[in-house]
Residue, then its C-alpha position, 0 to 999 in steps of 0.5 A: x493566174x498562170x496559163x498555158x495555152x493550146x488548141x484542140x483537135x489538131x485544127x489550124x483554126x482561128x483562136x476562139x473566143x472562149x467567151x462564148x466557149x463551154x467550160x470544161x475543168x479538168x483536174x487530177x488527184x493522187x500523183x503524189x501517193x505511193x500507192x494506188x491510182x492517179x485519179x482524172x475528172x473532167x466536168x462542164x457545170x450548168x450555170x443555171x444551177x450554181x453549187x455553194x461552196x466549191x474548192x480546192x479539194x485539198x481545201x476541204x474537209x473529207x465531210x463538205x467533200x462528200x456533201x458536195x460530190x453527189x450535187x456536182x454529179x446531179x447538177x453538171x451538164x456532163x462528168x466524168x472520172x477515170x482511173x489510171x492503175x499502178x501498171x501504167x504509172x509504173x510503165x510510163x511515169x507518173x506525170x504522163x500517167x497523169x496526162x493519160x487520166x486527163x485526156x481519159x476523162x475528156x474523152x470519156x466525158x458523155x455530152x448532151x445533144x444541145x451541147x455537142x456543136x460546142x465550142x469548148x474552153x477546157x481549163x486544166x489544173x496545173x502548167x501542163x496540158x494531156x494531148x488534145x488531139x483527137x478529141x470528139x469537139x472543137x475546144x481550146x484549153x488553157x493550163x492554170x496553175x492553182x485552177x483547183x482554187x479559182x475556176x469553178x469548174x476545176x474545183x468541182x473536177x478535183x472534187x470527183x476526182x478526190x472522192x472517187x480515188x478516196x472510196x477506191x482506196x477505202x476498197x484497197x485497205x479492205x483488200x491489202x489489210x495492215x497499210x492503212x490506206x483508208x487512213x492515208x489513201x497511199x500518200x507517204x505517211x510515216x505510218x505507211x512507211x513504216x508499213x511499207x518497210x514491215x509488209x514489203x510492197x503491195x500489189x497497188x505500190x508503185x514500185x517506179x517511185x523511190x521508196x517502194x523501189x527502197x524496199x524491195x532493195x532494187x537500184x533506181x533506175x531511169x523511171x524512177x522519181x525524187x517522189x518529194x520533190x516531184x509530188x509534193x502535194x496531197x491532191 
């Protein structure tokens, strides 16, 4: 298990214990499409009421991701989820868009009384941290990579995260008709490829990654991305 380590709020105090700490999971998805938001969920479970058969979302079937959304929203002692839109992933790029989400849902997160003192641990997927300054708690954070599969807490955020973006998607395919993004949710499929190439960009395309700029016969310029290699995985 890989981590990255820092603190919250900007304090210069001792390290914490996270023993005694409050887990908050923090993960993302939809970097990697070529269309549509990117997608931040962050989520403190209760350990007093377990959730069977969480994951990697990327583990499980649309179906057991869907049973499992509605449990994670009734049973977490806190939730939230939070959507970057096209504009600022084109303005700032798709990995600070990704951050932004990140510390959007921290921040967005609406803690209960008994829990608000903390302390906090947040556990975050991936080797990077968003910008923990000017959070609302005293916590310490730490980035995992492959979170998502290890830490309970993450795998229920990439959940949310996942079927949040999926339905706003499913919105999106009855909005921008002929791209087929209830079937791809915007990943670079040959079929929307091909689509992208008949129908030209949408409005929700990014048009900072390579393929969309392709198509709209513009140079690359410096914020654009090798989307393969920068994005390589479905989240």
């Amino acid at each position: 298990m890989a981590a990255n380590k820092n603190r919250g709020n900007g304090s210069l105090l001792p390290e914490l214990d996270t023993s005694t700490s409050i887990i908050i999971g923090v993960d993302e998805a939809g970097r990697g499409p070529l269309a549509g938001p990117v997608t931040a969920s962050a989520v403190i479970l209760d350990v007093s009421r377990p959730i069977v058969g969480l994951n990697d979302s990327k583990q499980l079937t649309e179906k057991q991701r869907d049973i499992l959304a509605p449990q994670i929203r009734e049973c977490a002692l806190a939730w939230a989820v939070v959507h970057v839109d096209v504009a600022e992933i084109d303005r700032i790029n798709i990995l600070q868009a990704t951050l932004l989400a990140m510390r959007s849902a921290l921040l967005a997160l609406k803690l209960p009384q008994a829990l608000i003192n903390g302390p906090f641990h947040i556990q975050v997927d991936g080797n990077k941290l968003p910008n923990m300054i000017g959070l609302p708690f005293t916590c310490s954070a730490e980035a995992i990579v492959d979170g998502d599969a290890l830490i309970p807490a993450i795998s229920a955020a990439s959940i949310l995260a996942k079927t949040a973006r999926d339905v706003l998607m499913l919105e999106m395919d009855e909005q921008y008709a002929g791209y087929g993004f209830a079937s791809h949710k915007g990943y670079g499929t040959p079929a929307h490829l091909q689509a992208l190439q008949r129908l030209g960009p949408s409005p929700i395309h990014r048009r900072s990654f390579a393929p969309v700029r392709a198509c709209l016969g513009d140079d690359l310029d410096i914020y654009s991305i090798d989307y393969f290699d920068d994005c390589p995985d479905i989240a």
